[in-house]
N, C-alpha and C positions, 0 to 999 in steps of 0.2 A: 154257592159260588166260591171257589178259592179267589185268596186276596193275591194280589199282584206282588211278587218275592220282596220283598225288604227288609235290611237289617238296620240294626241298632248302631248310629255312628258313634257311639259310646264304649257300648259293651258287645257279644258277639249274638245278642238274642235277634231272631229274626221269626218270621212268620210262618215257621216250622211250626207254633205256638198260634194259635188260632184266637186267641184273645187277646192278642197285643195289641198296642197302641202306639202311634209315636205322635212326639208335639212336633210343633214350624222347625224344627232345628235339628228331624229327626232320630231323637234322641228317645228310647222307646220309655215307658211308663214303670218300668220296673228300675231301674235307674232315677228316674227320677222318683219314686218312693224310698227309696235306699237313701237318699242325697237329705231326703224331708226327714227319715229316720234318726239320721245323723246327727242331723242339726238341734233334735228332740233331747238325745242322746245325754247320759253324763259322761264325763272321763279324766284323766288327770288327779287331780288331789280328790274330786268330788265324787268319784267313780271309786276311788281306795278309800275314802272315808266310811263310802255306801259298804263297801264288801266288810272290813272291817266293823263296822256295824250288825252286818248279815253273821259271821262270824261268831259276834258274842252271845247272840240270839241261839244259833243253833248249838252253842257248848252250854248254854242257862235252859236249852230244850230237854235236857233227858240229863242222868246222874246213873244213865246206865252203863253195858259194853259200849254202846254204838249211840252216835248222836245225828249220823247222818246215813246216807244211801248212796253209794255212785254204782250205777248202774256200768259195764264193762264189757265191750265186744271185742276187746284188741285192737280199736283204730286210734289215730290219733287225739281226737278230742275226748273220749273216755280215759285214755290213759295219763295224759294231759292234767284233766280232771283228778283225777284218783291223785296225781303228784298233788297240785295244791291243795286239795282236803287237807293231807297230811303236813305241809308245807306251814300251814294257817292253824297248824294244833290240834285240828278234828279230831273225831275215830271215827270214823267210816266202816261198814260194810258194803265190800264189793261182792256186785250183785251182776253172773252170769247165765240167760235165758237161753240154753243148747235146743236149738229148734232141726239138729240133723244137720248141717249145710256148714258148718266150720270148718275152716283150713286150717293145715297147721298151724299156718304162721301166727293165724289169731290166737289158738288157743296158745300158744309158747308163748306172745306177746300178754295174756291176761298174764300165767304164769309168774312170768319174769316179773312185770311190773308190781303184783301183789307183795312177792317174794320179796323183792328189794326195800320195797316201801313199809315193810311188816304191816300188811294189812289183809285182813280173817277175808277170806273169797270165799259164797256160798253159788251153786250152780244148780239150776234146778233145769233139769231134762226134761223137755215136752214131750208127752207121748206121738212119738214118730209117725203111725199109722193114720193119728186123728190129723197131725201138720198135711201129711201126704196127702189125704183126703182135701184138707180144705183149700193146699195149694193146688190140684188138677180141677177143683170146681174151678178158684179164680180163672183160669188159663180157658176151662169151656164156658166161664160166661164171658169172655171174651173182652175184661175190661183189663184197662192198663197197670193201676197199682197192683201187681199180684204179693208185692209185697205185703201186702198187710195183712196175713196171717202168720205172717213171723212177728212182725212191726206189734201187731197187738197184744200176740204171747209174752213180747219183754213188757211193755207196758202195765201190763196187769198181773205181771209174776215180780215189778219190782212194786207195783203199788200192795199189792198182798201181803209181800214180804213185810215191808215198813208198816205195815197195821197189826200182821205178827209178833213186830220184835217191839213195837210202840213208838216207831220213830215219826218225826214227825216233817223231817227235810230229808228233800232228796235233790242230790247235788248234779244237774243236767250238764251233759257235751252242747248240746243246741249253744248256737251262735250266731251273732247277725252276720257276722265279717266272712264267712264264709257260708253261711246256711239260707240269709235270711230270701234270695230270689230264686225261686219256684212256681213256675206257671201251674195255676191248677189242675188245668188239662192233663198236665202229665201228670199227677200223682193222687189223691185221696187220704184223707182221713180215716188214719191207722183205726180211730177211737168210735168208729164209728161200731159197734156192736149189732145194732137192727141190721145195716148193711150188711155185714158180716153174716150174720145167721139166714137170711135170705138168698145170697148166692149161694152158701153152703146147703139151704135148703130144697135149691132147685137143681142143684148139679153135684150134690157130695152125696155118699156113697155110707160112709162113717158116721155113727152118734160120738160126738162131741163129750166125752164123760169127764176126762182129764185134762182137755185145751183150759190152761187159764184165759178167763175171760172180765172183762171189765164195761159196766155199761156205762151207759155216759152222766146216767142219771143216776150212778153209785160213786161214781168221779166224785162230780160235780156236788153231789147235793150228802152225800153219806162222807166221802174222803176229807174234802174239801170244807166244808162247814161244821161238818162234827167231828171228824178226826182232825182238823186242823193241819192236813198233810199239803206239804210245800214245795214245791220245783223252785228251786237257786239256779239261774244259769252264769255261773262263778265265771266263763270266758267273756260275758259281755262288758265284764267289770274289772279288766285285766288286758294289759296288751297283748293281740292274740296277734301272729304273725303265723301262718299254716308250716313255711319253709324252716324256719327259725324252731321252732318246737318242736319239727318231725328230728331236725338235726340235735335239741337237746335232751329228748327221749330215747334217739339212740346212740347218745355216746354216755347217758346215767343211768337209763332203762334198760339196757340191751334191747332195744323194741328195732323189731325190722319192717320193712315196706313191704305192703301187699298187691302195690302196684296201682289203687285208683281209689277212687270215697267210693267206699262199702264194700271195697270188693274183698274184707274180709272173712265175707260170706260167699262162699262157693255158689248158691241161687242167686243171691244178686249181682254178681259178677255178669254169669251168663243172661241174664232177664234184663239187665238194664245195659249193658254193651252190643248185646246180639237180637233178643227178644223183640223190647221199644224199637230199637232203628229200624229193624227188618219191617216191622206187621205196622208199627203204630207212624212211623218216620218224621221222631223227633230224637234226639241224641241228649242225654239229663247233662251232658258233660258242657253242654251252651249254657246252660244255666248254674253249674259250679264255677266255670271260668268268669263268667261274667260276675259273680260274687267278688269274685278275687279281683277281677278290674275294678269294680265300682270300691273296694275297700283298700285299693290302690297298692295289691301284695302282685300284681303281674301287670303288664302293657296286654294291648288289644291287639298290637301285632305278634306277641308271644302265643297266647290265645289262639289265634288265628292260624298261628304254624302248628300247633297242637291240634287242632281239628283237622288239620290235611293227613294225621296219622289214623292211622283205621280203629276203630272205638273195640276191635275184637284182635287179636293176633291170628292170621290167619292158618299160621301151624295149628296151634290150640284149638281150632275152630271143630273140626269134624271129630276129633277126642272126648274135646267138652260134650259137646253134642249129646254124643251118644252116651256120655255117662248122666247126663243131666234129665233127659227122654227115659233113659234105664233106672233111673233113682226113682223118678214120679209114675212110672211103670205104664206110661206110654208106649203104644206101638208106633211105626214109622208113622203109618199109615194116620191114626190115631192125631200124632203131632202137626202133622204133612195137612191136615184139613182145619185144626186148633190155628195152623199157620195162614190160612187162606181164609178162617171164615172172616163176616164184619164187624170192625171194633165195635163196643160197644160204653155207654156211661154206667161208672159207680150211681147215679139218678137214674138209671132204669129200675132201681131196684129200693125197697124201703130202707129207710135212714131214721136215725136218731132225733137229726135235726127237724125232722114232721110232727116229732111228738107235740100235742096240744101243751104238755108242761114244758118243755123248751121253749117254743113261741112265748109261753108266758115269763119264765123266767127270762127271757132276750130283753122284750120289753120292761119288764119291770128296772133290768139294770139300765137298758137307754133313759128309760126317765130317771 
């Protein structure tokens, strides 16, 4: 049974999101996890003392080229990032994962920012055919993240990378203040590997010879414990302001707007403005705005004016279309029933988290 419409008198989440909750005041659960987060939170002297710390650690981690990793798409919190690696005295290598679906603007933005910052960019090209392949399985198994055959190619092309060059941190965009509220419903677990090879293996086309891949059990238990490889997320330890940064990255960076988060990818532009709303009818933009309201960088009636504008342009609309249907080498017809069939769960299909050695290691870290 669908829940009776309501939203969030906080933020703009509503029950678009089929797991929401709200309390007496109805003020929905995601919000108030944000609030409980916060309060957990360091910041101020305690938060620069922390990063400062994190800082000495990773220049006393390697006496080689590169002492750190920032991974680099051209939006703003990688680019963001890549400023204070260098800013804080690092050496960094910037690390770009071309999975096919870049726009200019992003790659001029990696570009420019390297270039200015004198910092070495290594780019490493997914083979096209196998992405194609595993992006048209997601689409006919009908689940919502079809991101995650991009989403996991950088993942395990920057964790690769830093096991190559011997580094041992990698300096993450991820942020609470704008990142941290995402219903799971809408999205999945990039990392998830078993998922991954089971769609691919019911509905791809393509062997898989060249996709970098990462399982969770090479993560987890080979990266992480014996490589000693580390995610920094250097904005949570820094005043992050989204409006403020975009404006000082491009009056230092020369970095320019791409118009929406993530839309410096040509596939996720189309798949989460047109794709999600159309088939799945949630909008991911309820849940970046309400980051920004609960981190008090926008009001809820700004928000709220921003989602009466349409999540797609509708000039653009039948252009994209048919470039984006022609790219993954979809017929009309082909897309036209991909569009009609029944959504379905990333949990229809095997997952990482089943494994009997995950279950164990889960437990053994709760005790």
């Amino acid at each position: 049974m669908r829940k009776e419409y309501q939203i969030c008198t906080k933020c703009i989440l509503d029950t678009s999101d089929s797991g929401i909750t709200f309390d007496d005041k109805g003020v929905c659960h995601y919000c108030n996890n944000f609030a409980e987060l916060m309060e957990k939170s360091i910041d101020g002297d305690e938060a620069n003392n922390y990063l400062l710390e994190t800082v000495k650690k990773i220049k006393a981690s390697s006496e080689g080229e590169y002492n750190c990793i920032v991974g680099m798409s051209g939006g703003v919190d990688s680019t963001y990032v890549a400023y204070l690696a260098k800013k804080y005295g690092l050496k960094p290598l910037a690390v770009h994962i071309d999975a096919g679906w870049n726009s200019e603007i992003a790659v001029k933005n990696i570009e420019s920012a390297t270039n200015k910052l004198g910092i070495d960019l290594e780019t490493i090209v997914v083979n096209w055919k196998e992405v194609r392949d595993l992006q048209r399985a997601y689409f006919k198994a009908s689940v919502p993240n079809c991101d995650v055959p991009q989403d996991h190619a950088f993942v395990a092309g920057v964790y690769n990378l830093a096991a190559k060059y011997g580094i041992q941190y990698m300096i993450s965009g991820h942020n609470n203040v704008t990142e941290f509220i995402l219903p799971p419903s809408w999205g999945y677990d990039s990392g998830d590997l078993d998922n991954l090879i089971d769609i691919h293996n019911k509905f791809g086309e393509v062997k898989l010879k060249g996709y970098p891949k990462l399982s969770l059990f090479k993560k987890v238990i080979y990266y992480r414990y014996f490589k000693k490889l580390q995610s920094f997320r250097i904005l949570n330890y820094v005043p992050y302001n989204k409006e403020e940064v975009k404006h000082f990255i491009t009056e230092n960076l020369d970095w320019k707007d791409y118009g929406g988060k993530h839309f410096e990818s040509r596939f996720t532009k189309f798949f989460q403005s047109y794709y999600l709303p159309t088939k799945f009818g949630f909008d991911k933009r309820r849940a970046h705005l309400s980051n920004l309201i609960a981190s008090g960088q926008m009001t809820r009636d700004d928000a709220q004016r921003e989602m009466e504008i349409s999540p797609y342009n509708k000039d653009e609309l039948p252009e994209d279309t048919e470039y984006f249907i022609k790219k993954l080498g979809f017929s009309i017809d082909e897309w036209q029933e991909i569009m009609k069939s029944n959504p379905r769960k990333h949990t229809d299909f095997k997952s990482d988290y089943d494994q009997l050695w995950f279950k164990l290691l889960k437990n053994l870290k709760r005790k």
